[in-house]
C-alpha positions as CSV (number, residue, x, y, z in Angstrom):
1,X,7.6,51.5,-19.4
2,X,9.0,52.8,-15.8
3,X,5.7,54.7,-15.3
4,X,3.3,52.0,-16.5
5,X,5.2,49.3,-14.0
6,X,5.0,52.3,-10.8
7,X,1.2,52.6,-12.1
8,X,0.8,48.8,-11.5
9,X,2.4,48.4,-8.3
10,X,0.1,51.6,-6.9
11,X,-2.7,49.7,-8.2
12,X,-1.6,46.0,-6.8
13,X,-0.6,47.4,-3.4
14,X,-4.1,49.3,-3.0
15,X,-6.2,46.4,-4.1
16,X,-7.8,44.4,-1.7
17,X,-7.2,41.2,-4.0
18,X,-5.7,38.2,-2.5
19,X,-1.6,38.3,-2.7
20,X,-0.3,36.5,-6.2
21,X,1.5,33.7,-6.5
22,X,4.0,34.6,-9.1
23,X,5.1,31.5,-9.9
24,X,1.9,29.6,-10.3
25,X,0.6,32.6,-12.2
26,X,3.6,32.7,-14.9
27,X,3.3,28.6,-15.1
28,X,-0.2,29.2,-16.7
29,X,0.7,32.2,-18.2
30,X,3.0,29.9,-20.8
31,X,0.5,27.0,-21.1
32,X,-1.8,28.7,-24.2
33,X,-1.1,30.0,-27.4
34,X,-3.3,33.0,-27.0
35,X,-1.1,33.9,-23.6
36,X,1.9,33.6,-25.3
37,X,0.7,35.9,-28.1
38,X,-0.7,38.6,-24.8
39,X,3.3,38.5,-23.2
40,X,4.7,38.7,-27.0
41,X,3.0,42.0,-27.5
42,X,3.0,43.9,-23.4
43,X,6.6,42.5,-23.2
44,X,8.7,41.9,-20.3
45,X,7.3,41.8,-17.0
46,X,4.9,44.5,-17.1
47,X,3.4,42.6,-19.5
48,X,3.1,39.4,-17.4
49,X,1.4,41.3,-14.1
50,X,-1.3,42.5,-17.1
51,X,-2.0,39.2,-17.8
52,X,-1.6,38.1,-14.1
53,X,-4.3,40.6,-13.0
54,X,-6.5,39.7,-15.8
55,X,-6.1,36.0,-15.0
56,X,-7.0,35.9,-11.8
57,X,-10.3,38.5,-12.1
58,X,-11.6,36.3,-15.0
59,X,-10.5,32.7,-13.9
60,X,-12.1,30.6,-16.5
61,X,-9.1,32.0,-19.0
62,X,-6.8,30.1,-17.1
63,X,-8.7,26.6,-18.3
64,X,-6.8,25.5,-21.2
65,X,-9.3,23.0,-21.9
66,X,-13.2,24.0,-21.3
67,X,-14.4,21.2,-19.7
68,X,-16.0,20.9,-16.1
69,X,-13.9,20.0,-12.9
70,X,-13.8,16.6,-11.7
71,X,-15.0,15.0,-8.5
72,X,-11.6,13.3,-6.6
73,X,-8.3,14.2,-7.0
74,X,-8.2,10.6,-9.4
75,X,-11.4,10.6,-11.5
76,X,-11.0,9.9,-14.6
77,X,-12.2,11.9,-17.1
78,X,-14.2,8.9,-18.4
79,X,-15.7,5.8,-17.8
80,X,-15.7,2.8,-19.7
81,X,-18.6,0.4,-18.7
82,X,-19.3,-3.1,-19.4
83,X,-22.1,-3.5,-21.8
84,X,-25.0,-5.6,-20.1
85,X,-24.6,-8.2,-22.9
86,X,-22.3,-8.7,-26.0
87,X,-22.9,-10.2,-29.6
88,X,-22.3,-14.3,-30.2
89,X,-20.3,-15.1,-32.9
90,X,-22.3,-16.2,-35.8
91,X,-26.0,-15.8,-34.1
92,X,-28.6,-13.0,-34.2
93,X,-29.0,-10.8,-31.5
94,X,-32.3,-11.0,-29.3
95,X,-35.8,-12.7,-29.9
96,X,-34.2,-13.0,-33.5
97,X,-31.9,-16.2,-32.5
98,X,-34.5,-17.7,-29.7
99,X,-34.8,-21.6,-31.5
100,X,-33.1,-21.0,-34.3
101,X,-32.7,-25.1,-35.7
102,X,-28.5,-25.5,-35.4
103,X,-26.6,-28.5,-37.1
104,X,-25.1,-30.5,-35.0
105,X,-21.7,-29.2,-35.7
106,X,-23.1,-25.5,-34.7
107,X,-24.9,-26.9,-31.7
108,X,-21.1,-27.9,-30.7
109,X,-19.6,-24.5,-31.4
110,X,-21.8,-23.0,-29.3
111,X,-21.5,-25.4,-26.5
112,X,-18.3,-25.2,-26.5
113,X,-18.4,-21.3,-26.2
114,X,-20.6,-21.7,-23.7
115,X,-18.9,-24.5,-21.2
116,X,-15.8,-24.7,-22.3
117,X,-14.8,-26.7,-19.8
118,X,-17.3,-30.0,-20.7
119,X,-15.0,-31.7,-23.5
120,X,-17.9,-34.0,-24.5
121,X,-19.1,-34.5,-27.9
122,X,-23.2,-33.6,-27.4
123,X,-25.4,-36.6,-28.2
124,X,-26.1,-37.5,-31.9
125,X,-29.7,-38.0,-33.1
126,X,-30.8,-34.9,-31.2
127,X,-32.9,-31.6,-32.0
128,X,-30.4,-28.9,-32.0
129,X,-31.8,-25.1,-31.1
130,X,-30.6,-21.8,-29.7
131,X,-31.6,-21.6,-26.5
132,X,-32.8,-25.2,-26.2
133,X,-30.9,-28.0,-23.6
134,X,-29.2,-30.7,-25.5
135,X,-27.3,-33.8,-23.1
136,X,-24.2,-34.7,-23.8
137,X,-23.1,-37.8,-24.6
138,X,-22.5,-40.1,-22.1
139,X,-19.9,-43.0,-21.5
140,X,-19.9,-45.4,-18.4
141,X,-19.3,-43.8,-15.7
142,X,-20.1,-40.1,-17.3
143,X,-21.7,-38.0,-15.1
144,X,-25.1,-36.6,-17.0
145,X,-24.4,-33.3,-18.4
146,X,-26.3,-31.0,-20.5
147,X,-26.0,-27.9,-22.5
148,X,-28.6,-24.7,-23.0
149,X,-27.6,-23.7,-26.1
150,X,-26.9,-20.1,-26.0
151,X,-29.0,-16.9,-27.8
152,X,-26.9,-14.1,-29.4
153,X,-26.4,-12.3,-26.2
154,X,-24.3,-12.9,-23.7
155,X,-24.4,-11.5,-20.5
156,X,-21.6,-9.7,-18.4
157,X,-20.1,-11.0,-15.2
158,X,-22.2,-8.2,-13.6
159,X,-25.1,-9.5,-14.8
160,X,-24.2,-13.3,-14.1
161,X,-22.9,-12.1,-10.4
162,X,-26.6,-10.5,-10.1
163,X,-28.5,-13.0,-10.6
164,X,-26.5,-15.8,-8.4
165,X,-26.9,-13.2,-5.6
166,X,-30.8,-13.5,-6.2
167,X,-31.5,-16.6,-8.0
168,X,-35.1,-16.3,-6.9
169,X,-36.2,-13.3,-7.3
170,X,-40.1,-11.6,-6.8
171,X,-39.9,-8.7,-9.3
172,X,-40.6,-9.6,-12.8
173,X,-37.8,-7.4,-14.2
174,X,-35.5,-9.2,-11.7
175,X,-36.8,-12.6,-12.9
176,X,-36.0,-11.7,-16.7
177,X,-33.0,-10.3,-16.0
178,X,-31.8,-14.1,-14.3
179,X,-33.9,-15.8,-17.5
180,X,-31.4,-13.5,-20.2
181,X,-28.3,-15.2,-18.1
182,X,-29.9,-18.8,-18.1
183,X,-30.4,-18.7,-22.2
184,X,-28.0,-15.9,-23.3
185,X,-31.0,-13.9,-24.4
186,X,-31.9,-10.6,-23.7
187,X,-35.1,-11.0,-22.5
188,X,-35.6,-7.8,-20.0
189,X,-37.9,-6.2,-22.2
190,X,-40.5,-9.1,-22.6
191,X,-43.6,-9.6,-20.7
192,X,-44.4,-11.9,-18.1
193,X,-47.6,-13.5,-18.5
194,X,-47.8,-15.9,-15.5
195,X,-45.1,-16.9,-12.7
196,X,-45.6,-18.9,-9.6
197,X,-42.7,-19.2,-6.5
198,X,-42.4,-22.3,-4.4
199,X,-40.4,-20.9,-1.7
200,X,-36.6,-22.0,-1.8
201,X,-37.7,-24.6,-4.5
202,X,-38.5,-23.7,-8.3
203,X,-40.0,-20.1,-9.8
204,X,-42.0,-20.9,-12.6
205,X,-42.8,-18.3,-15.5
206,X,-43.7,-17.6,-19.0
207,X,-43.3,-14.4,-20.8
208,X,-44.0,-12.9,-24.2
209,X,-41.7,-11.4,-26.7
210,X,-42.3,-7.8,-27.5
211,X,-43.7,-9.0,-31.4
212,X,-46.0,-11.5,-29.7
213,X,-44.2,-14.2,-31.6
214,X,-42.0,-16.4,-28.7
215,X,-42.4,-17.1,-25.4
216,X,-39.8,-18.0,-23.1
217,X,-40.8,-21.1,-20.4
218,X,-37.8,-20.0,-17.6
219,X,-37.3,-21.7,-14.0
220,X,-35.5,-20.5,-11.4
221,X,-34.1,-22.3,-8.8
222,X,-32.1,-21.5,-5.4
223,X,-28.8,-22.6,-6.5
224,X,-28.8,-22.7,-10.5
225,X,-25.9,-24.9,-11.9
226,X,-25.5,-23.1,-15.4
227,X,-28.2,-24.5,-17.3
228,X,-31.8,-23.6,-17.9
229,X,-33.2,-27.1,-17.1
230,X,-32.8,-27.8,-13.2
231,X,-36.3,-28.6,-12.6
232,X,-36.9,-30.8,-15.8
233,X,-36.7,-30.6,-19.5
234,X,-39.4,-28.4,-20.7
235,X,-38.0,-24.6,-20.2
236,X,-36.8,-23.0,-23.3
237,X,-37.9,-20.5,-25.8
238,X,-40.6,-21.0,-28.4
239,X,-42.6,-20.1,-31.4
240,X,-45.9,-18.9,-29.9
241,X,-48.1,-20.1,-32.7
242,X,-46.4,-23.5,-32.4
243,X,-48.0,-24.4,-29.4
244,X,-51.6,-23.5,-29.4
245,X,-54.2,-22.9,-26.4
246,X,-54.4,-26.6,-24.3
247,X,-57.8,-28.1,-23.3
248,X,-59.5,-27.9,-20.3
249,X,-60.1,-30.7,-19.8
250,X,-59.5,-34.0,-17.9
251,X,-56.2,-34.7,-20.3
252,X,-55.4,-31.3,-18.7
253,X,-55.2,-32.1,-15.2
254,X,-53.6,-35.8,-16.3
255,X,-50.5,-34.5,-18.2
256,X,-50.1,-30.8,-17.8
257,X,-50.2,-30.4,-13.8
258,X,-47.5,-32.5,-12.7
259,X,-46.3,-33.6,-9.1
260,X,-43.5,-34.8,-7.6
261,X,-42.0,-36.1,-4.4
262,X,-41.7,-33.0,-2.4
263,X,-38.8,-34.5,-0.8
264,X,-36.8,-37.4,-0.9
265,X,-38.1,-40.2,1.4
266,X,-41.1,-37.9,2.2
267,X,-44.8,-38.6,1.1
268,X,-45.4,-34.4,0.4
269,X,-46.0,-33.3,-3.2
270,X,-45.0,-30.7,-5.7
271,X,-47.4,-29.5,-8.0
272,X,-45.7,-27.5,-11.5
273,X,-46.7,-27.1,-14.9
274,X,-46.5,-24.2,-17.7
275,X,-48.3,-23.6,-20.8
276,X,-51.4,-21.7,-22.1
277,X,-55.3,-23.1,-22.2
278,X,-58.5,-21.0,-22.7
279,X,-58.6,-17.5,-22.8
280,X,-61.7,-16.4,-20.3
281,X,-59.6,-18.5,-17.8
282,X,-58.8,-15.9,-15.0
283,X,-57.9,-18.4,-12.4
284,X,-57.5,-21.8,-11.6
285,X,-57.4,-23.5,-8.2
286,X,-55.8,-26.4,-7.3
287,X,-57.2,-29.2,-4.8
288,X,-55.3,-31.9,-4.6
289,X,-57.0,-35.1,-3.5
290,X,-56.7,-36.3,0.1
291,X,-55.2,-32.8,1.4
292,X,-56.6,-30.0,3.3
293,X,-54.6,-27.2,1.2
294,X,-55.6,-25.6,-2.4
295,X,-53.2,-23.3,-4.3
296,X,-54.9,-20.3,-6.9
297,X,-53.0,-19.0,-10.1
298,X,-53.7,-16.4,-12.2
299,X,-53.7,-16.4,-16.0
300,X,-53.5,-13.8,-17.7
301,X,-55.0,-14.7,-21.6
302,X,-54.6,-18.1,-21.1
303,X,-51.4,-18.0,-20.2
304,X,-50.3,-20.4,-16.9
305,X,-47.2,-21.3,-14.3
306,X,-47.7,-23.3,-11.4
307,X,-45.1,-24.0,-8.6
308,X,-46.9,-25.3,-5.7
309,X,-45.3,-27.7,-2.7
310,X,-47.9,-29.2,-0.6
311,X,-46.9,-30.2,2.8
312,X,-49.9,-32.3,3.7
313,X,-48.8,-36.1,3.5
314,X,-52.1,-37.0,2.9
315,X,-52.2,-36.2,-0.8
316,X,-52.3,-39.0,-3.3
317,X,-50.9,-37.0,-6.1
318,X,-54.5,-36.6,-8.1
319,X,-56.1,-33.4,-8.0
320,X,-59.5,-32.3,-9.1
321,X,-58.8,-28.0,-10.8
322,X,-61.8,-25.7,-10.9
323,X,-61.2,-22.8,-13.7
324,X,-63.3,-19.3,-12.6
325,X,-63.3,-16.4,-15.1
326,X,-62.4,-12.6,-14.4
327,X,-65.7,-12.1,-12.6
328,X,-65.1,-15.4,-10.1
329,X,-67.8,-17.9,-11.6
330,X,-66.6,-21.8,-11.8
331,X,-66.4,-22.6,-15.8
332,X,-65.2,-25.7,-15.5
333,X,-64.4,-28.9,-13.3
334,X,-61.6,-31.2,-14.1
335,X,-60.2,-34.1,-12.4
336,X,-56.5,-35.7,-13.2
């Protein structure tokens, strides 16, 4: 044993090997089985400055576990993240639960999930959906409140903080990303089929469920208060066959272009509408009468949104539309 220990320190004293930290070295000599087993059999301390010299010429023995080194002296070793949305209780996930009829006693369940701080009974004598807004009902003095009945997903803060930082958004996967938060559906991996952006007003849109089944009527608007109907009651989710292709007609450009005051006190208008009309429709352009402006909008198999504000005063709120298919030729003429 006396000659294999003088062999050793002839060898460590000749090698041009960093010095040893004894301590250090002996601390994960004791911290595996299979070490322990090495100094049971060399014995004493010739048998640790064996293992020592092994050690620290193949330094991935020293690992009692084998996996990789961590970034930061802190990192975890793993991370748990949010899930962009989580089931609802009682409600399919996805387009599965997009106007699903409720009872009014589920309608309330929901509602109450959803805006738990709105103690109101919802009005009686309603349509009750997922995804649909319902009002409350009101007693003198009530301020007007509704509920968007929630899908079966609902989304993480992250996702809610994201889109109030860009309620009006230009990229489509941006838009459906705010359109899952406003109806607690997942809709990031449908299509949009039309959209139209009045500038710090209302972003119109409809897309297409990946099936083909349901479409989603969304608006977006610069300071959304929690509900999916700030500009008026018709955005929700729907059956696509229940709808059907609109007219183009002169019924058309009565009911399904709209226009509003675009301010209060102010003789400008705003132009919106949604829906879906013929399918060689490419484009429609707008003219309303008495103004020098027109506003285009592209459909895309019929599909339409339209969010225009006109700033000439001089419009009387009718407007004559001209449709043009893919290769620009005038189809048709309406007037409103």
């Amino acid at each position: 044993m006396d000659d294999i220990g003088a062999e050793l320190r002839r060898l460590a004293g000749a090698d041009p090997l960093d010095p040893i930290d004894a301590p250090a070295l002996l601390a994960r000599a004791h911290r595996g089985r299979r070490r322990r087993r090495l100094l049971s059999a060399g014995g004493g301390v010739a048998g640790v400055a064996v293992v020592a010299i092994a050690a620290s010429l193949l330094p991935n023995l020293n690992t009692a576990d084998k996996q990789p080194a961590v970034t930061g002296t802190n990192a975890p070793a793993t991370q748990s993240v949010q899930p962009d949305f989580t089931p609802v209780p009682g409600v399919p996930r996805g387009e599965a639960a997009a106007g699903v009829k409720l009872t009014l006693a589920e309608a309330t369940r929901l509602c109450t999930l959803r805006y738990p701080q709105n103690k109101r009974p919802l009005r009686p004598n309603f349509f009750w959906s997922t995804t649909h807004t319902v009002p409350y009902a009101q007693q003198q003095g009530d301020r007007f409140a509704v509920c968007t009945i929630p899908g079966g997903d609902q989304p993480s803060n992250a996702l809610v903080a994201a889109a109030r930082r860009d309620p009006m958004p230009a990229e489509a996967s941006a838009q459906l990303r705010n359109c899952s938060v406003l109806f607690w559906t997942d809709l990031r991996n449908w299509r949009v089929m039309a959209s139209d952006m009045a500038p710090g007003r209302v972003t119109n849109l409809i897309a297409v469920s990946p099936s083909g089944r349901k479409y989603v009527n969304c608006a977006l608007v610069p300071k959304p208060d929690g509900t999916a109907t700030p500009a008026g009651s018709g955005p929700g989710i729907y059956a696509v066959d229940a709808g059907g292709r609109l007219k183009f007609d002169d019924h058309f450009a009565q009911w399904y272009v709209g226009y509003s005051q675009g301010c209060t006190g102010c003789e400008t208008k705003y132009y919106n509408g949604t829906g879906r009309t013929d399918s060689n429709i490419a484009r429609i352009r707008i003219a309303p009468v008495g103004s020098r402006n027109v506003h285009d909008i592209t459909l895309h198999d019929g599909w339409f949104a339209l969010s225009w504000f006109d700033p000439d005063p001089h419009g009387t709120g009718k407007v004559k539309l001209t449709a043009y298919d893919k290769n620009g030729n005038v189809l048709k003429v309406v007037h409103s």
